[in-house]
PATOR-175114 format. One record per residue (C-alpha): residue in one letter; x, y, z. Coordinates in steps of 0.25 Angstrom, whole numbers. Layout:
<voros>
 code  east north    up
    a     X     Y     Z
...
</voros>
This chain:
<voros>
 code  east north    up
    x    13   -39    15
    x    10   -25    21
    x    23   -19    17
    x    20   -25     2
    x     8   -15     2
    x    14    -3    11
    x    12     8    -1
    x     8     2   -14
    x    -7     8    -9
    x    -1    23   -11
    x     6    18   -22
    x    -7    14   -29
    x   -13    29   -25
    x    -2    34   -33
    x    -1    27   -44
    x   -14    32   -50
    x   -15    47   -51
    x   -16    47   -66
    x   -29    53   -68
    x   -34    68   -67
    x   -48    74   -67
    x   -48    88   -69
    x   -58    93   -62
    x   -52    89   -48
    x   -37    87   -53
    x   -38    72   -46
    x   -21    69   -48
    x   -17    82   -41
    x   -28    76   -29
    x   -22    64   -30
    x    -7    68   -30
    x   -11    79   -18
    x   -17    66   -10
    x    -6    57   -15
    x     6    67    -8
    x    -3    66     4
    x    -2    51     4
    x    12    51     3
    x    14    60    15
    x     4    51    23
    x    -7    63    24
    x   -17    51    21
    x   -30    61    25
    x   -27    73    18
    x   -24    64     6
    x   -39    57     7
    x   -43    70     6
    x   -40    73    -7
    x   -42    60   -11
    x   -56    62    -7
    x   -57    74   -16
    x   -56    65   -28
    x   -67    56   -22
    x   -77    67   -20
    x   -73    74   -34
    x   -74    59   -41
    x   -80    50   -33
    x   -84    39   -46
    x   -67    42   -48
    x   -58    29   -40
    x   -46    38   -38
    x   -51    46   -25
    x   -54    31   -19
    x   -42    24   -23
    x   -33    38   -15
    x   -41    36    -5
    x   -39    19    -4
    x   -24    22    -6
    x   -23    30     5
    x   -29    23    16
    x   -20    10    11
    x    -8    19    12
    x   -12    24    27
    x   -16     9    29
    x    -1     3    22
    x     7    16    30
    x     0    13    44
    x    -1     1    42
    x   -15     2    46
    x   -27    -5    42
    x   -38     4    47
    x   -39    10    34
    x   -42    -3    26
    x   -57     3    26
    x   -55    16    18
    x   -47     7    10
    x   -56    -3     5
    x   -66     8     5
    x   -57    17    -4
    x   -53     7   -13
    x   -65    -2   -16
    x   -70    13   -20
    x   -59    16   -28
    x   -60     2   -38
    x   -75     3   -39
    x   -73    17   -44
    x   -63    13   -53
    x   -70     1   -58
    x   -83     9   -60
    x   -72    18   -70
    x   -68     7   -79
    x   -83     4   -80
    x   -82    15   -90
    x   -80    15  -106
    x   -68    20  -106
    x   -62    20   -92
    x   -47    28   -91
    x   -32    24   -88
    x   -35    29   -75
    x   -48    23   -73
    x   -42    10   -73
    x   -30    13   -68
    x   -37    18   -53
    x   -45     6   -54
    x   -32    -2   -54
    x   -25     3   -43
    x   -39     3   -35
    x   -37   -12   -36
    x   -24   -13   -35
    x   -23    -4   -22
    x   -34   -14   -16
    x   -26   -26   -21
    x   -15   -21   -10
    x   -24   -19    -1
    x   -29   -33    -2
    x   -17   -41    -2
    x   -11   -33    10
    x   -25   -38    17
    x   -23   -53    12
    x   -33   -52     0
    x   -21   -58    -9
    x   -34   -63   -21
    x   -41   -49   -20
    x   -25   -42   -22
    x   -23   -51   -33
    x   -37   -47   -39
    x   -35   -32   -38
    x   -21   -32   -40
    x   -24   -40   -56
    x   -34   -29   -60
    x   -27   -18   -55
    x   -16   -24   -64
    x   -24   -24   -75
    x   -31   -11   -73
    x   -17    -4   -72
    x   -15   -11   -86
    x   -27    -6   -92
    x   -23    10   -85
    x    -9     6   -95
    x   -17     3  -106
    x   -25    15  -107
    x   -14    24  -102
    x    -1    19  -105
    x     6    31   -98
    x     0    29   -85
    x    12    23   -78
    x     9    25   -65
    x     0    13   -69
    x    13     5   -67
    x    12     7   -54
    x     1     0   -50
    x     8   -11   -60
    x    21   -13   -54
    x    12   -14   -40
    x     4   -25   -45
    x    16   -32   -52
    x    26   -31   -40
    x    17   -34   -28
    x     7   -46   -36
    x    21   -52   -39
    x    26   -52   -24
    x    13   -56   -18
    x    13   -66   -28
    x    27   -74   -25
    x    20   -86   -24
    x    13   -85   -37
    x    25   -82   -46
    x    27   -95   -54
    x    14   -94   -59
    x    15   -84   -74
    x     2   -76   -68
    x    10   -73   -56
    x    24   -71   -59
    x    35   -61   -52
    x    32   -47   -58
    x    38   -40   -47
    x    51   -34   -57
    x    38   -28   -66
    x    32   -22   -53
    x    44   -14   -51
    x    47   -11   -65
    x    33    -4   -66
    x    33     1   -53
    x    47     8   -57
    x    39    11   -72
    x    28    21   -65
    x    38    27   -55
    x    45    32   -68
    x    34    34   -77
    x    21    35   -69
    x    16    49   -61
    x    16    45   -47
    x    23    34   -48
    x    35    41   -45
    x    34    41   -34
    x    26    30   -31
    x    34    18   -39
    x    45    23   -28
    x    36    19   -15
    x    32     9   -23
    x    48     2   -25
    x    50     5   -11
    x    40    -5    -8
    x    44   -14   -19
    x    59   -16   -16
    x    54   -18    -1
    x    46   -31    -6
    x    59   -34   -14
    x    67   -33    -2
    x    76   -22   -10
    x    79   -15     3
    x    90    -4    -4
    x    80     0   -15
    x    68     1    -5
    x    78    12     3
    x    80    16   -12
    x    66    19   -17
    x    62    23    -3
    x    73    34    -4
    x    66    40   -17
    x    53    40   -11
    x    56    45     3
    x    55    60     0
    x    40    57    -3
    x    37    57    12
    x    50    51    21
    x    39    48    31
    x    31    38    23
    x    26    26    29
    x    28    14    16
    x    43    20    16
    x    45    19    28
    x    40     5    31
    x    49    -1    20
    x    60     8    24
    x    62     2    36
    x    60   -12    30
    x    71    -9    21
    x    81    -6    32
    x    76   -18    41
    x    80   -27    29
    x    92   -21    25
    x    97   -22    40
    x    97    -8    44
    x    89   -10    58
    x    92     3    64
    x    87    12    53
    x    73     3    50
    x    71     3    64
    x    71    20    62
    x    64    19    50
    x    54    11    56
    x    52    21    68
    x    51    32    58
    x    40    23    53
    x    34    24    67
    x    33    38    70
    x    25    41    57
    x    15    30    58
    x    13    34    73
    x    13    49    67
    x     3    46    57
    x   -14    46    60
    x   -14    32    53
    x    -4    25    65
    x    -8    12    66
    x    -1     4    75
    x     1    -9    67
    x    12     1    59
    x    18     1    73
    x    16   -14    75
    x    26   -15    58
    x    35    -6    65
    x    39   -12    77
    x    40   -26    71
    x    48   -20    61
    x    58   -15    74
    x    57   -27    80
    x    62   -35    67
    x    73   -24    68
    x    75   -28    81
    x    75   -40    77
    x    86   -40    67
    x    95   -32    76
    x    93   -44    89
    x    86   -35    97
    x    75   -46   100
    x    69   -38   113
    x    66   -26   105
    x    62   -33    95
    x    52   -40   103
    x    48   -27   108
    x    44   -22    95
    x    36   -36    92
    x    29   -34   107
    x    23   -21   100
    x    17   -29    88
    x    13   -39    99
    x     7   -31   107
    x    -2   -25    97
    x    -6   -38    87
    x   -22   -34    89
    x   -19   -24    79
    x   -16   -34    69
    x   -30   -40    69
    x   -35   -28    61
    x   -22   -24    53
    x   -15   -31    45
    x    -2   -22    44
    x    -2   -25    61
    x    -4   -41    57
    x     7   -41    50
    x    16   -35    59
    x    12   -45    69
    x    15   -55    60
    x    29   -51    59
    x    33   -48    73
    x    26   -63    75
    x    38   -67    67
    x    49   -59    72
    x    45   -64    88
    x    46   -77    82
    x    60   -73    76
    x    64   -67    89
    x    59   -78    99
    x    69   -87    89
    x    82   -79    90
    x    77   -79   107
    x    75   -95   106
    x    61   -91   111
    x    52  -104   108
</voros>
């Protein structure tokens, strides 16, 4: 489920600078703060977004920055020792928001923030196994970004946020498909995502992170390298690229460059003030599956004795229980191919 997540948080930041105020100019805040997301300058850009807070504290969009950019540190790192800040940022953020549309005439904007407040907590939720409270927050975001469409039809970056809640509802909804509610809207996800990266602002950019993850899910591994080619000069060091990155070369059987990918992965977490070590844990089972598919079994098992050896991390992260999970599994695959009962 993680990898599902790994980015749409930035995405939603950046889907919603449609709104000046010209006493403080809040879009060139915002834009400044966004460019330090994407370079991974994660304090300096809660700086400025802090600056929107102070100037217009009964504003949600100083919150809501703030929320996103704890959930990109926490989906980069793979730490949850920001879920806190978070929750503290974003609960602000909707309540902000909701007190807006309170008003007799509340904006596009107005209703396009509160939108993507609940939509950014509806990730959040479903990452963490609240799959009603997604559910919940994801249908008002939904209908939200409707109303923003209704009152500015030219605000395609709203589709964003659309294409987000088609796509992903419809994958995390497989099960549910046969019923009319439900259905399989993932092609309408996509179609609006690629909408607002050639229509929107900052979707641009954006919608091009945003189909790297996508094709990933569709297991499209060549248009993943594809999208991920168009979007690499925006920071070649980025964390979300670089964890699908070296999925897609795993999948497409290119062991020896994933494995480099995913030790160019390494160095920047370990680089980085926001290391936690249940990244480490991803990483190495990710090179014990490598291991794996090549028949190295003892350095596979190697890799898996790191996880192993450090599972107490796990009861406070969710990222590092998954990766226990997974190396579970891939010892029981390799105690199979040994004939280890």
């Amino acid at each position: 489920m993680q990898k599902s997540l790994v980015k749409l948080g930035a995405i939603f930041i950046l889907t919603t600078v449609g709104r000046a105020e010209p006493s403080l100019n809040i879009d060139s805040i915002a834009l400044i703060g966004i460019d330090l997301v994407h370079q991974e300058k994660f304090d300096s850009a809660l700086s400025e977004f802090d600056k929107i807070i102070k100037a217009f504290p009964e504003e949600p969009t100083g919150y809501f920055f703030s929320a996103a950019t704890y959930q990109s540190i926490i989906d980069d790192y793979r730490s949850d020792k920001y879920k806190e800040k978070f929750n503290h940022f974003i609960e602000l953020a909707i309540k902000k928001g909701k007190a807006k549309l309170k008003n007799k005439n509340p904006s596009a904007s107005d209703y396009f923030y509160t939108g993507a407040a609940l939509g950014y907590r509806g990730i959040f939720r479903a990452f963490h196994g609240d799959w009603w409270g997604a559910f919940w927050d994801g249908g008002k975001a939904k209908g939200m970004l409707e109303d923003a469409l209704k009152l500015d039809s030219s605000l395609y970056d709203a589709y964003f946020g659309l294409g987000a809640y088609y796509y992903w509802r419809s994958v995390k909804s497989k099960i549910l498909w046969w019923l009319p509610f439900f259905g399989d809207n993932r092609l309408k996800g996509i179609e609006y995502t690629k909408l607002s990266l050639q229509k929107g602002n900052i979707s641009t950019v954006e919608g091009k992170y945003a189909l790297v993850r996508i094709y990933a899910e569709e297991k499209d591994w060549q248009n993943v390298l594809a999208w991920y080619d168009s979007v690499k000069a925006v920071n070649p060091e980025d964390p979300f690229c670089l964890w699908l990155l070296g999925l897609a070369h795993i999948n497409l059987k290119e062991f020896e460059t994933a494995g480099q990918v995913f030790a160019r992965l390494l160095r920047v977490q370990k680089s980085s003030p926001y290391f936690d070590v249940a990244s480490e844990m991803e990483i190495r089972y990710y090179w014990a599956l490598i291991n794996f598919h090549q028949e190295d079994y003892k350095k596979a098992l190697s890799e898996i004795g790191f996880v192993f050896a450090n599972k107490k991390v796990a009861e406070e992260n969710d990222y590092a229980k998954k990766a226990l999970e997974w190396a579970k599994e891939l010892k029981n695959r390799i105690d199979k191919e040994l004939g280890i009962k």
